[in-house]
N, C-alpha and C positions, 0 to 999 in steps of 0.2 A: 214615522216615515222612513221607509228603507235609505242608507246611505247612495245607491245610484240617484235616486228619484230625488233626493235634495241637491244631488249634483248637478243632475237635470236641469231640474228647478232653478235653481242657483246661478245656471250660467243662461237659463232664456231672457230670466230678468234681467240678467250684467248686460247680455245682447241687445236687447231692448234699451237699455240707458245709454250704450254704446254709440248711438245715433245721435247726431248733434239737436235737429229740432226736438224728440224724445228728452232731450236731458234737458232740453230748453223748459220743455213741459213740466217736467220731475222740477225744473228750480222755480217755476211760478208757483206748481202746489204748495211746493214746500213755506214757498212768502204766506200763500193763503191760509195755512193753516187749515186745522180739521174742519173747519166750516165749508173752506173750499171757495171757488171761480167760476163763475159763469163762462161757457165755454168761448161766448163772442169776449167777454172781456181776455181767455189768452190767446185769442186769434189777435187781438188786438194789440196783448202787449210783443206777440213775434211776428207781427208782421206777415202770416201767412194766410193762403186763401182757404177757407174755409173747407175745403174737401182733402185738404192737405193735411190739415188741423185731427179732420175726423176718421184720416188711415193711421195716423199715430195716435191719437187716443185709443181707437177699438186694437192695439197692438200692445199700447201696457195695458189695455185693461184684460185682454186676456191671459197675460201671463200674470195676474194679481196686483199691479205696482197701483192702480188706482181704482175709486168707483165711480159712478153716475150715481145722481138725480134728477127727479125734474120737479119744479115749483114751478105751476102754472106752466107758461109759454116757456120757463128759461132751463135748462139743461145746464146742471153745477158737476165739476171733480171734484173730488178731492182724493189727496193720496190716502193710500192704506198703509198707516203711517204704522200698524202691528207688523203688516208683509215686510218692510222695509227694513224695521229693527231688526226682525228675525234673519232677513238676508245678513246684513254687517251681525249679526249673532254667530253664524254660519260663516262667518268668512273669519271671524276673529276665534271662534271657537278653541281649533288648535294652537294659536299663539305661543311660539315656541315650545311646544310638545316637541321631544324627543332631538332637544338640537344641544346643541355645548353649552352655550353661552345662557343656556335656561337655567341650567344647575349652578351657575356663578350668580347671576342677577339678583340684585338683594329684593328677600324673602320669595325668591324660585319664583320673580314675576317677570319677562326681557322686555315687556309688552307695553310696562310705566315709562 
């Protein structure tokens, strides 16, 4: 992936977590685990109405942060807990490249 386009990348997702209900979202996946939430149960655990629920899902899931299924009648997320690592991968990546206090840090880490 060219360096713009993970830049890109990198900051639609931050955008998207940037929103308070969004992060609300990102922290119930994250309780559920790779199994994942039926989506009436995080309507339920934030309080919100359901149409409000399903402009911020179809918003991280288009920028990768989560998936859909459906069993039977119920429609489940779960995050895409690979997409997520790889963002915080990308964002620690350079960890103190090129700065002073890297070459003093014991064993060249500033990061521990």
């Amino acid at each position: 992936m060219e360096v713009n386009s993970e830049l890109e990348l990198a900051a639609a997702q931050l955008a998207e977590l940037g929103h308070p209900t969004r992060l609300g979202i990102f922290r119930v996946l994250v309780r559920a685990g790779r199994s994942g939430v039926a989506v009436g149960d995080i309507q339920l655990a934030l309080d919100i109405p359901g149409s409000t629920l399903s402009h911020h899902i179809s918003r991280m899931s288009k920028v990768g942060l989560m998936t859909q299924r459906r069993d039977g009648r119920t429609l489940y997320c779960s995050l895409a807990f690979e997409t997520v690592e790889a963002l915080l991968g990308f964002l620690y990546a350079e960890c103190c490249i090129g700065m002073p206090q890297a070459q003093t840090a014991p064993q060249g880490n500033c990061c521990d």
